[in-house]
C-alpha positions in Angstrom: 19.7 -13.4 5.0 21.4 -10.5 7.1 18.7 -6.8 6.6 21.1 -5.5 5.4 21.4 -7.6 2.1 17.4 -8.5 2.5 17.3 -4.5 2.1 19.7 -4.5 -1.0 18.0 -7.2 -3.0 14.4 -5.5 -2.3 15.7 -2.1 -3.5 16.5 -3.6 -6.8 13.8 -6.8 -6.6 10.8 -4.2 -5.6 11.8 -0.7 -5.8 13.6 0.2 -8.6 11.0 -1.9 -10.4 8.3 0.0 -9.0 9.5 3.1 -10.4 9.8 0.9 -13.7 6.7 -0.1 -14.1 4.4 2.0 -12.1 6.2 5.5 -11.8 2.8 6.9 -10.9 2.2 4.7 -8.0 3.6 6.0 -4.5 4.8 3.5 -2.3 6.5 3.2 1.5 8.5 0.0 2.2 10.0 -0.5 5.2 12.4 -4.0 5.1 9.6 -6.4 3.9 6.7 -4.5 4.2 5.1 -1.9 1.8 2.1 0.3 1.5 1.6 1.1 -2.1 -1.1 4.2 -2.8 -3.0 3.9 -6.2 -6.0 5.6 -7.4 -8.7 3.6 -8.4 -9.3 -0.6 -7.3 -8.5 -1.2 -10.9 -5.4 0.2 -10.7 -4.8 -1.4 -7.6 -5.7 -4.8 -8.7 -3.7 -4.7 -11.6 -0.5 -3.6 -9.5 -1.3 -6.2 -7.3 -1.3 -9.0 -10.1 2.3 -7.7 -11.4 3.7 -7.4 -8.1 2.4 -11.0 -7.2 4.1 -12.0 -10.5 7.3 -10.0 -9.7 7.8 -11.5 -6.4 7.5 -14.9 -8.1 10.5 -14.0 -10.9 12.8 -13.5 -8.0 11.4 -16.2 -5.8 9.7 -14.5 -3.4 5.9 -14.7 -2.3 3.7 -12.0 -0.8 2.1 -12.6 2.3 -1.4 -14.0 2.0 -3.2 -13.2 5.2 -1.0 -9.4 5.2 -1.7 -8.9 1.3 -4.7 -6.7 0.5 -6.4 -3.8 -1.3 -7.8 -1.3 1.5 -10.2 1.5 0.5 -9.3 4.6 2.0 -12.8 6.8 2.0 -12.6 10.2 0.9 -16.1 11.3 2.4 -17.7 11.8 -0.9 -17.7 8.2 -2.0 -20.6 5.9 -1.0 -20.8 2.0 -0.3 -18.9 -0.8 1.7 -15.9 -2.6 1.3 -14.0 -5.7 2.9 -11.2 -3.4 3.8 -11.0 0.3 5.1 -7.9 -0.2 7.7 -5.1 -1.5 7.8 -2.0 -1.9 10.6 1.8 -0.8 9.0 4.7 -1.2 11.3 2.7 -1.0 14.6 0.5 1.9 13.0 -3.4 1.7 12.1 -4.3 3.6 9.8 -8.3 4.1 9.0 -10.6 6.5 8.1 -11.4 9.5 10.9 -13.3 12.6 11.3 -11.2 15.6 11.8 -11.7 19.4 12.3 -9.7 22.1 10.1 -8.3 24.9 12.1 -11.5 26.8 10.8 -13.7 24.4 12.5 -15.1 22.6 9.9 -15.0 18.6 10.0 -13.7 16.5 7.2 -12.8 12.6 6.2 -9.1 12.0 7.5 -7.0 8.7 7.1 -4.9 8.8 9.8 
């Protein structure tokens, strides 16, 4: 299938559904691959289980070994997770320390 049309069919097929059924739920895609930002794991998982279903209604499948929920740390939050990076088109993206123009440090995800 030509991008272009690949491009078409997601906008309907992922997009506009997106807005659908999660309107709270920001979201990047580039061609075939998405970030989507929720709030809480719950939240995530239970976008995660439509969108798997979705993909499956228009015959499509997500990606197994690219297909995960990351936790993005916020510095006030404690424990571990399996996930806290994660690479989107050439980009990592993970949890830093940063200074504010004032001086003081905080928890970045850059």
């Amino acid at each position: 299938m030509s991008p272009v049309l690949a491009n078409l069919f997601l906008h309907y097929a992922f997009d506009t559904w997106m807005g659908r059924e999660f309107p709270s739920v920001w979201f990047e895609r580039y061609a075939d691959d998405a970030v989507l930002h929720c709030v809480t794991e719950r939240q995530a998982r239970q976008v995660l289980a439509a969108l798997t279903d979705r993909m499956a209604e228009v015959g499509l499948q997500l990606h197994p070994a690219k297909t995960r929920i990351v936790y993005c740390k916020d510095g006030q939050r404690r424990g571990s997770h399996e996930h806290t990076a994660f690479t989107f088109l050439g980009y990592t993206f993970r949890a830093r320390k940063n200074r504010s123009r004032h001086g003081n440090l905080f928890l970045s995800f850059e």
